[in-house]
N, CA, C and O of each residue as an XYZ file, in Angstrom:
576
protein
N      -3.215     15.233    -45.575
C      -3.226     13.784    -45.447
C      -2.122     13.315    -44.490
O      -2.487     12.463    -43.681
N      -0.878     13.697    -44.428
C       0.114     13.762    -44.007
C       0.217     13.502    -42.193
O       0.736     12.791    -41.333
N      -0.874     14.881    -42.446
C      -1.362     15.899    -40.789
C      -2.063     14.207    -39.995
O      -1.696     13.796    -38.894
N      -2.972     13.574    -40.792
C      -4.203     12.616    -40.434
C      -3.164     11.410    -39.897
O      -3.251     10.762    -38.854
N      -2.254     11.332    -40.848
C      -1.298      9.877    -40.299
C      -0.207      9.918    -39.102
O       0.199      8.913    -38.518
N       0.173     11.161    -38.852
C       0.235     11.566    -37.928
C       0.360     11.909    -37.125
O       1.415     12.018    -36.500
N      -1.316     12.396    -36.663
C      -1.995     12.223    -35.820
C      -2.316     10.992    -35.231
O      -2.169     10.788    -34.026
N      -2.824     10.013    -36.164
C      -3.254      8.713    -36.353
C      -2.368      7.914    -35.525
O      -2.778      7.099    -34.699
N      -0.736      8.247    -35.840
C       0.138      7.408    -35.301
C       0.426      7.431    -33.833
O       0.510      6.475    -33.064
N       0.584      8.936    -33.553
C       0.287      9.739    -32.272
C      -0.242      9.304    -31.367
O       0.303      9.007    -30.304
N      -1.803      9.155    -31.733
C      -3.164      8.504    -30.775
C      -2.676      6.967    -30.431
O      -2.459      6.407    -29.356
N      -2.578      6.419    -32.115
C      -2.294      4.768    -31.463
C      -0.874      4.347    -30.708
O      -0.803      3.303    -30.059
N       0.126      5.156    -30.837
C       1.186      5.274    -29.659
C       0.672      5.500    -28.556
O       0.843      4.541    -27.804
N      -0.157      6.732    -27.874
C      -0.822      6.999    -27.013
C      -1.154      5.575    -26.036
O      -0.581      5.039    -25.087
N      -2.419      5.291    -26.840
C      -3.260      4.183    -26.114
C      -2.312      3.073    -26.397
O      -1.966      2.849    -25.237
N      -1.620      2.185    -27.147
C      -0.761      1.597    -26.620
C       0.045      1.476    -25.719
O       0.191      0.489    -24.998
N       0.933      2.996    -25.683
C       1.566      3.387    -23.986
C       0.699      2.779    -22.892
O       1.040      1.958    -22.041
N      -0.576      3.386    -23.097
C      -2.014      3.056    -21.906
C      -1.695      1.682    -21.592
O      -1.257      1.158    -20.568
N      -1.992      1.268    -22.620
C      -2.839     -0.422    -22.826
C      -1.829     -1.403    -22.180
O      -2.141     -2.545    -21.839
N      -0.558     -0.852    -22.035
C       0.674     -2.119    -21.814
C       1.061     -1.195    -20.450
O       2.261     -1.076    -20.204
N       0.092     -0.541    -19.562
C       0.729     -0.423    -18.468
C      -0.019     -0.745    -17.842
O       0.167     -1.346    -16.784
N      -1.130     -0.425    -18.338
C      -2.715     -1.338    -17.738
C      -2.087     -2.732    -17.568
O      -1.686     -3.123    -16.472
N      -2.003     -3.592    -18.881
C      -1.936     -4.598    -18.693
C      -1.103     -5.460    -17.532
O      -1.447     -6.518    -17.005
N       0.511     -4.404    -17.224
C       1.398     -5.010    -16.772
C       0.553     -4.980    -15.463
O       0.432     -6.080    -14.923
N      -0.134     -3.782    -14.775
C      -0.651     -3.161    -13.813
C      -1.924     -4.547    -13.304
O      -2.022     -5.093    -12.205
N      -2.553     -4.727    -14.269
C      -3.300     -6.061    -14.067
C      -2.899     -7.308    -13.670
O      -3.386     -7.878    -12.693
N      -1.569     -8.018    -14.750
C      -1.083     -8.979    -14.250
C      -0.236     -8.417    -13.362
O       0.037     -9.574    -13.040
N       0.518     -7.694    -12.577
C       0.831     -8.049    -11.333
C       0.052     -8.337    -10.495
O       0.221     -9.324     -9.778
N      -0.996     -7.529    -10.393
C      -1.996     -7.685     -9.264
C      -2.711     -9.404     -9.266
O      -2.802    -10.036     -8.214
N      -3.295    -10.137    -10.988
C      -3.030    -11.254    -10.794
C      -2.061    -12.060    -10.356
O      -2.334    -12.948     -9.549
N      -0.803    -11.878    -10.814
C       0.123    -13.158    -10.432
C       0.455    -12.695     -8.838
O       0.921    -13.724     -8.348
N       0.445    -11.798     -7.937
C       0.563    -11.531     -6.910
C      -0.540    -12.273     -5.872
O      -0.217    -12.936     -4.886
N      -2.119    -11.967     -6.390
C      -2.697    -12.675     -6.093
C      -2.191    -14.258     -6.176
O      -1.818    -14.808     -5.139
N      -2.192    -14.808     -7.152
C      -1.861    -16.355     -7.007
C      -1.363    -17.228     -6.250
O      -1.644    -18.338     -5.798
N       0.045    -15.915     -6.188
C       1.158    -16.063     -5.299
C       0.734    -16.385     -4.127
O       0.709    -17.504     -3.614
N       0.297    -15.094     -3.579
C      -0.339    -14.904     -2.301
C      -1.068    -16.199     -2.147
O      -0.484    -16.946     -1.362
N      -2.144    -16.686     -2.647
C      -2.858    -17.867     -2.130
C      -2.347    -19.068     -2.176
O      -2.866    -19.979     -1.530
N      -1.326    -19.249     -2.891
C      -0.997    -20.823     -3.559
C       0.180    -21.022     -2.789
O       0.432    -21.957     -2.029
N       0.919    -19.963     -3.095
C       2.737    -20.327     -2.643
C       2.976    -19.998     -1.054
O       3.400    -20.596     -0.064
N       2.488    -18.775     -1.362
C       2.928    -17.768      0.065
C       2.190    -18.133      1.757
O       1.243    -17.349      1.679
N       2.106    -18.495      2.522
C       1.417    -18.939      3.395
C       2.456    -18.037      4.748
O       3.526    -17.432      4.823
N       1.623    -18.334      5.400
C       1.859    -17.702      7.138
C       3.553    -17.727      7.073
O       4.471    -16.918      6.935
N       3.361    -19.220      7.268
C       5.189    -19.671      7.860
C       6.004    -18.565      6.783
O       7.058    -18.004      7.083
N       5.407    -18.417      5.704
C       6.657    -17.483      4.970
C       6.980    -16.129      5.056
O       7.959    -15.532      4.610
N       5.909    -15.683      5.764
C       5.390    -14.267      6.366
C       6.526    -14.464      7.213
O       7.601    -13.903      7.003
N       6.317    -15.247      8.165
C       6.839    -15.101      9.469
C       8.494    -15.188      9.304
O       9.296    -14.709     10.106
N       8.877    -16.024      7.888
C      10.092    -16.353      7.747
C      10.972    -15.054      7.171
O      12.162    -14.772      7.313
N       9.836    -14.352      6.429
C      10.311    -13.310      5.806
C      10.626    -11.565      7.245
O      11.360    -10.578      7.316
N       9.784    -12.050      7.854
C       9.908    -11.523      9.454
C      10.673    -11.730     10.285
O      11.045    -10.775     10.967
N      11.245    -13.184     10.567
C      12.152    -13.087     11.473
C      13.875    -12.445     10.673
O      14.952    -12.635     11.239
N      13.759    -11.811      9.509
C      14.738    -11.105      9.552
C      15.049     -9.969     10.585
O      14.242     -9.045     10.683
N      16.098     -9.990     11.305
C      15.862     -9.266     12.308
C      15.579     -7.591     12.179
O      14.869     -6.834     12.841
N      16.470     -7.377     11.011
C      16.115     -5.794     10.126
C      14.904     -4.921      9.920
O      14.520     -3.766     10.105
N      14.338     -6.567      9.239
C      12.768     -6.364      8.907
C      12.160     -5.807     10.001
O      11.854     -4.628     10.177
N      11.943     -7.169     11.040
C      11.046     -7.156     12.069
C      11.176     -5.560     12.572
O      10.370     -4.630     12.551
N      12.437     -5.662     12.991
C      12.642     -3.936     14.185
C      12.167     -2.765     13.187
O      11.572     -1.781     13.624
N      12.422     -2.906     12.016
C      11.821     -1.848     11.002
C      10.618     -1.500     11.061
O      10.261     -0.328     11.182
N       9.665     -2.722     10.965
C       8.104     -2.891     10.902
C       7.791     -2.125     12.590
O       7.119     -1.145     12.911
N       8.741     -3.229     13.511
C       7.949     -2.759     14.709
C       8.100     -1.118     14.909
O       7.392     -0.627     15.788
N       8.834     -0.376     14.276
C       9.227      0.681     14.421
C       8.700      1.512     13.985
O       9.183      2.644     13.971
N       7.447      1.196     13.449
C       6.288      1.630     12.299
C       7.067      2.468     11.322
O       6.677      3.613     11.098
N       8.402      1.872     10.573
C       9.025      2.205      9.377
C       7.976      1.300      7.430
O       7.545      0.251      6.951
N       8.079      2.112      7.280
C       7.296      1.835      5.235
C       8.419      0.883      4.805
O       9.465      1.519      4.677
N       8.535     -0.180      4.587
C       9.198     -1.468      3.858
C       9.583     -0.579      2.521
O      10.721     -0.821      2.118
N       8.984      0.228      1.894
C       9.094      0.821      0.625
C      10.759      1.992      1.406
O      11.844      2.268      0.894
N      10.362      2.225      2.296
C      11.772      3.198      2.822
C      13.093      2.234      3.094
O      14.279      2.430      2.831
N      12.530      1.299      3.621
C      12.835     -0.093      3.562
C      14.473     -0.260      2.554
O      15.683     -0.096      2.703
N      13.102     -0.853      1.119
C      13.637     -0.967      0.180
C      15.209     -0.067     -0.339
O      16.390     -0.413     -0.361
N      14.412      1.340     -0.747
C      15.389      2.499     -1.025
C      16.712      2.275      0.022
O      17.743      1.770     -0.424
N      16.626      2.614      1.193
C      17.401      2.577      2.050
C      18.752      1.202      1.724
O      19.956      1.277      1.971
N      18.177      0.346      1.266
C      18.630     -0.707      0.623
C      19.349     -0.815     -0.096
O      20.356     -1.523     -0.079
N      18.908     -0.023     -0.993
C      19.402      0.137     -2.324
C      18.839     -0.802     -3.381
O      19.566     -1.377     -4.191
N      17.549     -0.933     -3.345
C      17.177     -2.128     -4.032
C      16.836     -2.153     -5.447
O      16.378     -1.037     -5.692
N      16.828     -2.942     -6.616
C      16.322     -2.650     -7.758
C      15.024     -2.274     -7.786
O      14.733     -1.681     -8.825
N      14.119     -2.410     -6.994
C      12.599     -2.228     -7.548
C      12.192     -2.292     -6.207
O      12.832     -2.829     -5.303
N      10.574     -1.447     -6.057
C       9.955     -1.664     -4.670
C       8.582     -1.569     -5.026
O       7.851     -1.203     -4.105
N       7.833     -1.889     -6.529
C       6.892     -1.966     -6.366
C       6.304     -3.745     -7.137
O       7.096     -4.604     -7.524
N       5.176     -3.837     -7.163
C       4.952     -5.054     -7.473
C       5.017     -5.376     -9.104
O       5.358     -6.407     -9.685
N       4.620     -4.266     -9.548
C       4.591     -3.619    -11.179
C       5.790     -3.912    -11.520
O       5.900     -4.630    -12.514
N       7.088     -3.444    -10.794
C       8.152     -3.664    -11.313
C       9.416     -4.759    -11.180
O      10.512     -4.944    -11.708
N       8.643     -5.319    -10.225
C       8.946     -6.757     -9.513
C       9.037     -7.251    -10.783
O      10.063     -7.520    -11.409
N       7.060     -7.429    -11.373
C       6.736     -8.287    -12.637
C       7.602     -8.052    -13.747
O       8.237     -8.932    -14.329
N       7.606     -6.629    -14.067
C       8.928     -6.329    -15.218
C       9.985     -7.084    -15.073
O      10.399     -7.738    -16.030
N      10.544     -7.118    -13.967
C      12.232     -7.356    -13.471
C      11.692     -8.865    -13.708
O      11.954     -9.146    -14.878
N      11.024     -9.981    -13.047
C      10.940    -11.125    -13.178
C      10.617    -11.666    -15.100
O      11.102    -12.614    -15.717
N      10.131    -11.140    -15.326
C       9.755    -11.408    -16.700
C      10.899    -11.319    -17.815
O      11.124    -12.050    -18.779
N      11.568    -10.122    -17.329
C      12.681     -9.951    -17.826
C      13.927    -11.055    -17.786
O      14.601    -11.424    -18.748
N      14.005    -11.350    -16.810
C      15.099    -12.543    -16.275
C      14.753    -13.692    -16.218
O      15.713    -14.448    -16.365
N      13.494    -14.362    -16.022
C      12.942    -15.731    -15.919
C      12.284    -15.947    -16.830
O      12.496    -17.123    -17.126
N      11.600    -15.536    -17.476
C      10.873    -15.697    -19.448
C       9.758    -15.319    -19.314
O       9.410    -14.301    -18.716
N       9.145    -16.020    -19.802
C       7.334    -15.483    -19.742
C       7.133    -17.004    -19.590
O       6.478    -17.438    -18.643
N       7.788    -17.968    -20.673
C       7.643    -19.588    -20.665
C       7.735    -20.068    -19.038
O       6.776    -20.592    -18.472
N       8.589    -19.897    -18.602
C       8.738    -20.505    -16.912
C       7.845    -19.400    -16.024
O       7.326    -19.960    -15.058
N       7.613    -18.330    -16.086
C       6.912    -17.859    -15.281
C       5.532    -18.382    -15.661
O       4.734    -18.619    -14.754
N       5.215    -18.566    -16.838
C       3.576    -19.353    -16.949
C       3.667    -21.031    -16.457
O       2.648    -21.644    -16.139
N       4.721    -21.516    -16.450
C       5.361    -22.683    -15.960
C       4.668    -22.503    -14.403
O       3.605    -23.051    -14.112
N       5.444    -21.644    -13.449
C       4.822    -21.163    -12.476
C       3.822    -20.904    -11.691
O       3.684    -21.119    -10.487
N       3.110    -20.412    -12.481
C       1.673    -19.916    -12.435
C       0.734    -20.903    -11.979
O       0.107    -21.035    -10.928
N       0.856    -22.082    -13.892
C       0.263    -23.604    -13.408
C       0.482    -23.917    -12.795
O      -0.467    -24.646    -12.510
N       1.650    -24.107    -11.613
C       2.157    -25.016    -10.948
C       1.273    -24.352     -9.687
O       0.620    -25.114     -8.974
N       1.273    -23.146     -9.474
C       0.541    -22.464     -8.465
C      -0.998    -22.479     -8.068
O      -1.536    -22.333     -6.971
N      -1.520    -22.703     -9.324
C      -3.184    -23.026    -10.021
C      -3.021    -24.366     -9.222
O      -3.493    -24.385     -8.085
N      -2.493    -25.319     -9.634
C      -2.867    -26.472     -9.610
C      -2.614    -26.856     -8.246
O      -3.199    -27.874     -7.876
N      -1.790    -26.204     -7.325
C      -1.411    -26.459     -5.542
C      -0.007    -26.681     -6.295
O       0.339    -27.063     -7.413
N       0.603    -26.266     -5.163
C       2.060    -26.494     -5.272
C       2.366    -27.504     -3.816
O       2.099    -27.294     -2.633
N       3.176    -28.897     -4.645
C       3.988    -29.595     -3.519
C       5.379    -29.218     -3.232
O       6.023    -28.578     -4.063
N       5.872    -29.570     -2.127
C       7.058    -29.231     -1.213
C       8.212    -28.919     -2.250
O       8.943    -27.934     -2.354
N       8.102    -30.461     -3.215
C       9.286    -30.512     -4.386
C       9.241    -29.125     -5.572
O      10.228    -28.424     -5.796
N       7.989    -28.949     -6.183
C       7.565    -27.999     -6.827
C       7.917    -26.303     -6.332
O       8.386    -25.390     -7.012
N       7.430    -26.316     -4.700
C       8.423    -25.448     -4.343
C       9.554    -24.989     -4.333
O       9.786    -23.822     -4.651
N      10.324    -25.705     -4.020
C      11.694    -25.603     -3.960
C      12.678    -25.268     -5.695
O      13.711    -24.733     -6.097
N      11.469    -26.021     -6.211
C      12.336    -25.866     -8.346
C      11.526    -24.334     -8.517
O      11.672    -23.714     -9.571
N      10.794    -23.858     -7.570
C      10.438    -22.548     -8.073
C      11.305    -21.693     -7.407
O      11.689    -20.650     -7.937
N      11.667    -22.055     -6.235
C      12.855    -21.077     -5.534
C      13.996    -21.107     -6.215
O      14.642    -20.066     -6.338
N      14.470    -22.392     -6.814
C      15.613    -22.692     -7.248
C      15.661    -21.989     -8.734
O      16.483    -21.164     -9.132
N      14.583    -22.532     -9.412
C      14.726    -21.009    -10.639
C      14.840    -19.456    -10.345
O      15.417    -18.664    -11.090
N      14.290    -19.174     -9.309
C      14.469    -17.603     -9.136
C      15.989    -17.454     -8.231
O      16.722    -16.545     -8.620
N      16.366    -18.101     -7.333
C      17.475    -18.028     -7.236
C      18.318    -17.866     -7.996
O      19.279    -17.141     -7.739
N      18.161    -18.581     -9.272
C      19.137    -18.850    -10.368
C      19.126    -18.073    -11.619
O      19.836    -18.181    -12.619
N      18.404    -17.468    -11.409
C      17.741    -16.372    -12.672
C      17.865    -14.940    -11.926
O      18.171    -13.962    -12.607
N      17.646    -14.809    -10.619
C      17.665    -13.666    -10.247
C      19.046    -12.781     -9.250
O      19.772    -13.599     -8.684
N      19.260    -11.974     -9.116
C      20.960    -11.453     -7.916
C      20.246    -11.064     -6.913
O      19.304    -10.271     -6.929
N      20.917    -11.900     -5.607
C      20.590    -11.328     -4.663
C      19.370    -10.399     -3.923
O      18.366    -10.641     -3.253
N      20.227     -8.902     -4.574
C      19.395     -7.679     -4.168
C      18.068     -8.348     -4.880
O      17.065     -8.652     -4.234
N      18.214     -8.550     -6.423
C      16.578     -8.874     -6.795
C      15.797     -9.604     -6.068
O      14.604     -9.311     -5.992
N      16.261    -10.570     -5.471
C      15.507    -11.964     -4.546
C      14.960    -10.983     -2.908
O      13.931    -11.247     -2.285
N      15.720    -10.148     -2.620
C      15.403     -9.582     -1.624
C      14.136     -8.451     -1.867
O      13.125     -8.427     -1.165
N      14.392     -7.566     -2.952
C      13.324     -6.698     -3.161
C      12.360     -7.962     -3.840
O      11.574     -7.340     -4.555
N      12.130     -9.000     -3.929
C      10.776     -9.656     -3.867
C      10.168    -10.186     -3.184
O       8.944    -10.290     -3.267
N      10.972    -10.719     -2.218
C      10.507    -10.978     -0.820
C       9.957     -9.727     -0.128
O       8.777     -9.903      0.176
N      10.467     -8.410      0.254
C       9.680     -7.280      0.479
C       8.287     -7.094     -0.225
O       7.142     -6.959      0.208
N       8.666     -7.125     -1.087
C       6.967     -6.773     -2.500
C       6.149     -7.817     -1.565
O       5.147     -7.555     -0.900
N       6.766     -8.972     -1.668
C       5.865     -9.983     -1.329
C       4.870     -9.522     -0.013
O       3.650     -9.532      0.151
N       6.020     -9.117      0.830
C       5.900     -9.048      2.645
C       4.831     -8.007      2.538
O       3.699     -8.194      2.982
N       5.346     -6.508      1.723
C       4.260     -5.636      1.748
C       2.673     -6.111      1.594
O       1.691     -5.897      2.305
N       2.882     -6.976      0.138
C       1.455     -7.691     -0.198
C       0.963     -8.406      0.623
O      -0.266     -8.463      0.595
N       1.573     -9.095      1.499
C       0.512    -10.372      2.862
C       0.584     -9.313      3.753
O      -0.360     -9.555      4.505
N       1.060     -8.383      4.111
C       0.920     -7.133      5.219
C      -0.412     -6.610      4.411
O      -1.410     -6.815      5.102
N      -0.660     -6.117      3.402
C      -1.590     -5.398      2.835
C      -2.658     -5.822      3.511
O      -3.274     -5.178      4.360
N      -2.994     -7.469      2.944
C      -3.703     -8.947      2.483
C      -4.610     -8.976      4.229
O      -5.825     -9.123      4.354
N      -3.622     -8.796      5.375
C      -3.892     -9.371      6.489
C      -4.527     -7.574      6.952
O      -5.552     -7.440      7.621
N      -4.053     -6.877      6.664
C      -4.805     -5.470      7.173
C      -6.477     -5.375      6.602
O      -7.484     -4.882      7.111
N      -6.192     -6.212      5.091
C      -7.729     -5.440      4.858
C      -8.732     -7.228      5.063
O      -9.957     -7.201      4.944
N      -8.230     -8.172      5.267
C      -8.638     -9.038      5.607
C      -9.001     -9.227      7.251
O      -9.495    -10.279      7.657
């Protein structure tokens, strides 16, 4: 009986492990999407480009992910972007976010979303999200 519980416990650890990496794995790819359509536009591409680092990197056909490391950055994927943001900004203001993104975001609305992640996040973090980001509209515009 002992053997059955477990086991039992085993399996449902298992697929839980699964289930909450799936999930995180899903909502990034949603809230990235969102991002991408609502917030993120050309001019920010380009803004996130005229870093001069960036640019000569890219033109240099260097991986933003080598990028990152080279950096020293907390995180370089989008998965862990979402961790790191969730972690530091809530789940309450990041769904705060979201709506605000759903619904169109104005100039003012912008800026209280920069200004929370500024304020919630260090530096290096604000930078490895702007990369995530850059990678994602680089992705966005290759397969588009």
């Amino acid at each position: 009986m002992l053997k059955w519980v477990l086991v039992f416990v085993l399996l449902f650890g298992t697929i839980g492990y699964f289930a909450y990496n799936a999930i995180v794995h899903y909502g990034a790819n949603k809230l990235v999407d969102q991002v991408a359509a609502e917030i993120v536009d050309n001019k920010d591409a380009d803004k996130l480009m005229d870093d001069p680092e960036i640019e000569n990197y890219i033109k240099d056909g260097g991986d933003l992910d080598e990028l990152a490391k080279q950096k020293d950055l907390p995180f370089h994927t989008k998965e862990e972007a979402l961790k790191t943001v969730i972690k530091k900004v809530g789940m309450d203001n990041l769904k705060d976010m979201k709506n605000k993104a759903l619904d169109g975001v104005s100039p003012e609305e912008r800026q209280e979303i920069e200004a929370t992640l500024n304020e919630k996040l260090s530096p290096k973090e604000m930078e490895a999200l702007k990369l995530v980001a850059l990678k994602e509209i680089k992705k966005r515009q290759q397969e588009g």
